[in-house]
Structures are given as structure tokens and as C-alpha cells.
C-alpha positions as CSV (number, residue, x, y, z in Angstrom):
1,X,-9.2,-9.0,20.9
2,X,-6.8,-7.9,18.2
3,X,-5.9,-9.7,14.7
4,X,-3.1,-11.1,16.0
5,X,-4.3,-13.3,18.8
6,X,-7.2,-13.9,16.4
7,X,-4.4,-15.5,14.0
8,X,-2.6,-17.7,16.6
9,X,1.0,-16.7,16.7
10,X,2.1,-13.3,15.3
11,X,4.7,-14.5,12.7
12,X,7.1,-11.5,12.8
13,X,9.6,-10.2,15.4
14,X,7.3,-7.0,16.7
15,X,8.9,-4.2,16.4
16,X,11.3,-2.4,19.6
17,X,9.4,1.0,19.7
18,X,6.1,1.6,20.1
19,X,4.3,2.2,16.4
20,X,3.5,5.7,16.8
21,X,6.9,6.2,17.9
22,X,8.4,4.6,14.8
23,X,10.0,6.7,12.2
24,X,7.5,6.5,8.3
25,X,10.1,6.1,6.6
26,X,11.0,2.9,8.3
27,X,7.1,2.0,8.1
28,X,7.1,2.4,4.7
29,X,10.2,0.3,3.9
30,X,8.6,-2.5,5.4
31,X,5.0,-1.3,4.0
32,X,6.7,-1.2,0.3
33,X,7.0,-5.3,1.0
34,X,3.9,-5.7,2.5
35,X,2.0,-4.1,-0.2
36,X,3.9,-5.6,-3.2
37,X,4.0,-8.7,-1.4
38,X,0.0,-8.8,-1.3
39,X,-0.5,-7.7,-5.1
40,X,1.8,-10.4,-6.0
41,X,-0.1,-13.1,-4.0
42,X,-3.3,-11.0,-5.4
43,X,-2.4,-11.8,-9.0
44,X,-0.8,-15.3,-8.3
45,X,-4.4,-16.5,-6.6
46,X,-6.1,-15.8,-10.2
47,X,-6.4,-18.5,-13.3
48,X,-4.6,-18.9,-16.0
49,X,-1.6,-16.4,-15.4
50,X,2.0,-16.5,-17.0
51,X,4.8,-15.0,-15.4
52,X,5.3,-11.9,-17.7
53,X,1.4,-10.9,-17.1
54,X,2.1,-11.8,-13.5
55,X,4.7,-9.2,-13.2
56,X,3.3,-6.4,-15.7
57,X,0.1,-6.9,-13.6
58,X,2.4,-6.4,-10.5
59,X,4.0,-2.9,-12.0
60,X,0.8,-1.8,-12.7
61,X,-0.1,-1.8,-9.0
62,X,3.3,-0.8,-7.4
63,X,5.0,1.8,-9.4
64,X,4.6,5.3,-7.3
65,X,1.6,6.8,-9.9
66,X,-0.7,3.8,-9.3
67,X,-0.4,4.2,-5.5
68,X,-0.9,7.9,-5.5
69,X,-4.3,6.8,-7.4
70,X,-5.2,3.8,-4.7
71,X,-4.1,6.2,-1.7
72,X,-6.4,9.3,-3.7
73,X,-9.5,5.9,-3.6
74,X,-8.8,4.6,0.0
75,X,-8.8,8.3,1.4
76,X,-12.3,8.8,1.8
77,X,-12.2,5.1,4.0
78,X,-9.5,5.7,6.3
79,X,-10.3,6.3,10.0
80,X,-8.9,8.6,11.9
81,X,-5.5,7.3,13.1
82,X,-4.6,5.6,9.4
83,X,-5.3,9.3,8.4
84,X,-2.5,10.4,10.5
85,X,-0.5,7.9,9.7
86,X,-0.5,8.5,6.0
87,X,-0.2,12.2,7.1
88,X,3.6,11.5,8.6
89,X,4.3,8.9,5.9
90,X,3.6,11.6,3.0
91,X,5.5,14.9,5.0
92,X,8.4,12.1,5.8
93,X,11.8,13.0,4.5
94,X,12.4,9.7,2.5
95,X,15.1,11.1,0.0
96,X,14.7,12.2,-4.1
97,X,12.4,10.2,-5.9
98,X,13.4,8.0,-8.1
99,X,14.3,8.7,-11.6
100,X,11.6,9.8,-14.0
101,X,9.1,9.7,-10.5
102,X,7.0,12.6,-9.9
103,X,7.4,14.2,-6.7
104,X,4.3,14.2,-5.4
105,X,3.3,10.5,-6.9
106,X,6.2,9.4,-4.7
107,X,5.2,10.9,-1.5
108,X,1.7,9.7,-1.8
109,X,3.5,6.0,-2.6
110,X,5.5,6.6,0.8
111,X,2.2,7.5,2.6
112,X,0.5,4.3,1.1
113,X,3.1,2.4,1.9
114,X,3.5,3.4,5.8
115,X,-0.2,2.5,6.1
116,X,0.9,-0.8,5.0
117,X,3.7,-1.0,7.2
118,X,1.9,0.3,10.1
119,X,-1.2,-2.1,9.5
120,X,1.6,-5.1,9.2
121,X,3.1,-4.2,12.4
122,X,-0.6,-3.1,14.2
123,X,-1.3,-7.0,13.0
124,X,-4.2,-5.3,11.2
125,X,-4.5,-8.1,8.8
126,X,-8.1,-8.2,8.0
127,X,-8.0,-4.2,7.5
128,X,-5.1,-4.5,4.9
129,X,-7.5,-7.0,3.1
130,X,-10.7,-4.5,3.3
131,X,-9.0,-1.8,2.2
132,X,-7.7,-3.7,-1.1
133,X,-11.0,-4.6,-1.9
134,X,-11.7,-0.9,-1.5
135,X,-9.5,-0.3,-4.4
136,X,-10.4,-2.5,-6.8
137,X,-7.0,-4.4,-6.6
138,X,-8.7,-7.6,-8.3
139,X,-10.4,-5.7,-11.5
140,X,-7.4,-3.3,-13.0
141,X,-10.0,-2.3,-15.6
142,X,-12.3,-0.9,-13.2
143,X,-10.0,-0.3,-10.6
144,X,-6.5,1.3,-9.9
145,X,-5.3,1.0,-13.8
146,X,-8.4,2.4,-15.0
147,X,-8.1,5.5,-12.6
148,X,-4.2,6.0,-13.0
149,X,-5.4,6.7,-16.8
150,X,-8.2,8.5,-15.6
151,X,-6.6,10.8,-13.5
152,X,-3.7,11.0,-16.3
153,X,-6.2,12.5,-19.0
154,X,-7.4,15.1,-16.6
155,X,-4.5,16.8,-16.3
């Protein structure tokens, strides 16, 4: 039995090609949602929040840098098939980066973020939710923020 029939009813329309048939790019446009989607529900879930830490918290967690760092921690955890998946999703052709973005912080975004999209669609709920408590998502002092600075100072 899979997540979805665990759940009840799947709430989105399943895709019309079979995942592993599905272009990354289009994974990761619907895993940038996803993703940003959770941290936001992540951050809204703790006490005493105001909007402006709410979405400076959010930044830290989405921008392309911090997910190169959380892809770089969930690495190590990933079987073998979310492996491959983030394998396409980083050698995709997704475009330039954006402004000011590194190019290889944004293809390790896009790889995180087809994971995402392909764990959404696989209905793969409970995996999304292990693997952000693999990162740390809840404590940025010990967890993404900290290693995005980290990683900053060794270079």
C-alpha cells in the first residue's frame, strides 16, 4: 500500500505521463511549490512568529544556496531511485540562473526541488516529511542556516 491510499483520496490531478517519463524541469516547477510550500507551513506551525520573521525564515530555506546545502545533507539518505532523480533534475536544462545565483547553487536547487516534485506526485508524503527532519528544517541554527555559513567560510 502506497501513501496515497493510506491518506484517503489523493488531492491533486495525477499527472498524464508516467513519473519517470516526466521532464525535471517540470518536476521541479511543481517541486519549487512543494518545498516552499512545506517551509512555510514549517515556520507557520511554530510560536510566537510575525510575518516578517516568517518570511526571512522562509528565504533562508528557499533561496538556491540554502538548498544546495540541504540537497549536499540529504545526499547521504537518498535511496537509490531519489538519487537518480536528483541526478536528471541537476543535468536538466532549466535555463540561466537567476541574477546574482551561482551556477551550480541553482542546479543543485533544481535537483532538490525535482525530488520534491517527484515525491509530490509519487504521493510520497511521509518521505518528504523524513527527509526534512533529516535537514534540520525546524532548528536553522543547527541546521541548513548554520551549514549554508559553514560551507560559505570554507571556501
Amino acid at each position: 500500500m502506497n501513501d496515497r491510499t493510506k491518506s484517503g483520496e489523493w488531492p491533486v490531478t495525477p499527472p498524464a505521463k508516467p513519473l519517470n517519463l516526466m521532464n525535471p524541469v517540470v518536476l521541479a516547477y511543481v517541486g519549487d511549490a512543494v518545498f516552499e510550500l512545506l517551509v512555510r507551513q514549517h515556520l507557520a506551525a511554530r510560536p510566537n512568529h510575525k510575518p516578517d520573521e516568517l518570511h526571512r525564515g522562509a528565504v533562508r530555506f528557499v533561496s538556491a544556496k540554502a538548498q544546495r546545502v540541504l540537497l549536499e545533507i540529504l545526499q547521504p539518505h537518498l535511496t537509490e531511485e531519489e538519487a537518480e532523480i536528483v541526478r536528471r533534475g541537476r543535468n536538466a536544462k532549466s535555463g540561466a540562473p537567476p541574477k546574482g545565483a551561482d551556477i551550480r547553487d541553482y542546479r543543485h536547487a533544481t535537483a532538490l526541488e525535482c525530488l520534491f516534485g517527484w515525491l509530490y506526485y509519487a504521493g510520497k508524503f511521509d518521505r518528504m516529511a523524513e527527509l526534512l527532519r533529516l535537514t534540520e528544517l525546524g532548528e536553522p541554527s543547527a541546521g541548513a542556516d548554520a551549514a549554508v555559513h559553514r560551507k560559505e567560510d570554507d571556501r
